[in-house]
N, C-alpha and C positions, 0 to 999 in steps of 0.2 A: 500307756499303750505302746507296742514297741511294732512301727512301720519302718522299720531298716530291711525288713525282708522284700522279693518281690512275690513271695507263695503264702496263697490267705494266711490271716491267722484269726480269730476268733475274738471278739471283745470281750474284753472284762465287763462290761456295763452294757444294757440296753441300747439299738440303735437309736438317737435322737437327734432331732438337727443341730442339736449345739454340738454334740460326739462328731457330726459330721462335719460341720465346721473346721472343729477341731482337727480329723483326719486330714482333710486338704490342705492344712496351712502346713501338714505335715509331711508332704506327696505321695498319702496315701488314697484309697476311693473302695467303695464296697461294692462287692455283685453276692446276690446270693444266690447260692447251690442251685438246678434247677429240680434236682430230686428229693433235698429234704429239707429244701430253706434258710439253712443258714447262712447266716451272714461271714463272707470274708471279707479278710482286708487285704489290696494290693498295692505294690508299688513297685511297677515294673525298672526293669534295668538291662537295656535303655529305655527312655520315656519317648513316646512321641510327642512331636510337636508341630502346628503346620504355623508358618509365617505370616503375619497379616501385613508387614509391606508391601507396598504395587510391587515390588521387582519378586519376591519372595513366593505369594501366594501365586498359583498358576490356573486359569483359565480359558480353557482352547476355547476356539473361536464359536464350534457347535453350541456351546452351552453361552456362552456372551450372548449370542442370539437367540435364544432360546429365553434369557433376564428380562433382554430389552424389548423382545416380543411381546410383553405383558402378558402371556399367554395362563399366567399363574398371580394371583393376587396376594401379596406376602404381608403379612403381619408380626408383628411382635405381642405376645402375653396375652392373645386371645383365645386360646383352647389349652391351657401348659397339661391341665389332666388328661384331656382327649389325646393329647402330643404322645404323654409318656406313657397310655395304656396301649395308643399304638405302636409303640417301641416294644409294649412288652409283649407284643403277641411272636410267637414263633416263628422264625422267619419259611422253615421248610416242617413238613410233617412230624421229622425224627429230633429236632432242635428241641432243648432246653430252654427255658429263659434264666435270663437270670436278674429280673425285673420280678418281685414278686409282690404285693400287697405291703408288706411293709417298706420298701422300697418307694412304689405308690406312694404312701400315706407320708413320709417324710420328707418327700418331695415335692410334692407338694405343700407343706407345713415351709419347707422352705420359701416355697413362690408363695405362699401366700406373706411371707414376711419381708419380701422384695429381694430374694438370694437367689430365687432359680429362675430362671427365664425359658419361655419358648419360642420359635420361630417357626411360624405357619405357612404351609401353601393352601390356596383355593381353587377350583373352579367352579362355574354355575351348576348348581343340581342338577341331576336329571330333569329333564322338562320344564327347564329353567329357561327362560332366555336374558332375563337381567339379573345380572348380579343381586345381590340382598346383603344386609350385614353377615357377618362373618360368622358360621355355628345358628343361624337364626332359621332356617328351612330355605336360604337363595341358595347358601353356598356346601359346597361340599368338600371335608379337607384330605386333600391329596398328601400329604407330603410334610416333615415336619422335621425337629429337632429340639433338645433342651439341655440343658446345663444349669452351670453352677458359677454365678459372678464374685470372687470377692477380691477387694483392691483393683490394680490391672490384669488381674489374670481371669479367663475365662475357662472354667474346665469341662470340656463339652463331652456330653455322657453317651449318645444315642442318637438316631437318627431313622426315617424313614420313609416309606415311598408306598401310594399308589397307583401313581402317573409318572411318563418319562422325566424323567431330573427332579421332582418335585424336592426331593431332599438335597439334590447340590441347589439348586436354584436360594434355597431355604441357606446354604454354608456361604454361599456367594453374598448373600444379605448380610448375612451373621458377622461375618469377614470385614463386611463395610461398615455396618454399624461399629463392629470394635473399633477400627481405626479411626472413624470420626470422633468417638469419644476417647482416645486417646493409649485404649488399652496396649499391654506390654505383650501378652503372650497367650496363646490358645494350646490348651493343654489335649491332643487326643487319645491319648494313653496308650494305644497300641498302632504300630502300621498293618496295615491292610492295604489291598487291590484299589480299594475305593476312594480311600484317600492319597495314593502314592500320586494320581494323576492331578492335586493339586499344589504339591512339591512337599511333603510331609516330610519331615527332617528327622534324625532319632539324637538325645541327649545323653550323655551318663548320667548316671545319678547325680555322680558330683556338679554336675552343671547343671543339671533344672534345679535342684534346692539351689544352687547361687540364685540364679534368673529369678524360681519361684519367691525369696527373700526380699527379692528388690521391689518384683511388681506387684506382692502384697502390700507393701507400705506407698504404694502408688496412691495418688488422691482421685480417680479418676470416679466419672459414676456411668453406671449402667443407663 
């Protein structure tokens, strides 16, 4: 499979988690089409990347208070399907996805084999006034994210909201848990708006494949 390019290209073989595997260790990642479904493969150039050191990752003060208010109940690997169907819903009426059912289904194939993780936000249901477990009829999930873990690196795919910060709230976790477990590098594959405001850095090619080399062979776990 040849991911030297950053403009799709098409696989030789069936999308399947090990191909997928495979892609990333290669710094490539798939989106497919949102009008006819197929599956591309990218590897942008530059790659983004956001910092998980304290001095690195950037957090203004609105959204710090916002963590620490509890106002949101964050979990890890409790919804990863709900997470990434809510990723794949359209963000504006005229939007494409480019999350489509087989995307779904591999991704889950992944999480359920301990590769893709989510990151949940909550708050109480409607007519709720106590909390409840999480997806059980207390809680309602606001806000999410999920990826792809292997070695130190983290490649985060998606994200989304529907409550204020519910998805930074959900990056600001994410962010922490890597660094307590020791991870090297958060992969977000493109800059945007959304992440520029937490210091999102861009790499050449030549330098994520060095970085991505190192902290695949990292021992660290999820």
């Amino acid at each position: 499979m040849d991911m030297s390019e950053p403009e799709p290209r098409q696989p030789p073989e069936e999308l399947t988690p090990e191909l997928l595997v495979r892609a990333y260790c290669m710094g490539a990642f798939p989106m497919a089409d949102g009008r006819d479904g197929e599956i591309g493969w990218y590897s942008p150039d530059p790659r983004a990347v956001l910092p998980i050191d304290n001095d690195g990752f950037k957090v203004s003060r609105s959204l710090r208070r916002r963590v620490t208010s509890g106002c949101y109940r964050v979990t890890k690997d409790k919804a990863f399907e709900e997470v990434i169907r809510a990723c794949a819903l359209p963000r504006r009426e005229d939007d494409d996805t480019w999350i489509n059912e087989k995307i779904v289904d591999v991704y889950s194939q992944l999480h359920a084999s301990g590769l893709a993780h989510s990151v949940e936000a909550w708050t109480p249901a409607p007519g709720v006034t106590a909390p409840g477990a999480p997806g059980q009829g207390g809680e309602e999930l606001v806000g999410g994210l999920y990826g792809v873990a292997l070695g130190g690196v983290f490649f985060g795919e998606s994200m989304f909201h529907r409550a204020t910060d519910a998805s930074k709230v959900c990056l600001v976790a994410l962010v922490e848990h890597l660094r307590a477990q020791g991870f090297e590098m958060l992969d977000v594959q493109f800059v945007n708006p959304h992440l520029e405001q937490f210091g999102v850095m861009e790499l050449s090619r030549e330098e994520y494949m060095r970085r991505l080399e190192s902290a695949l062979h990292s021992g660290v776990m999820w």
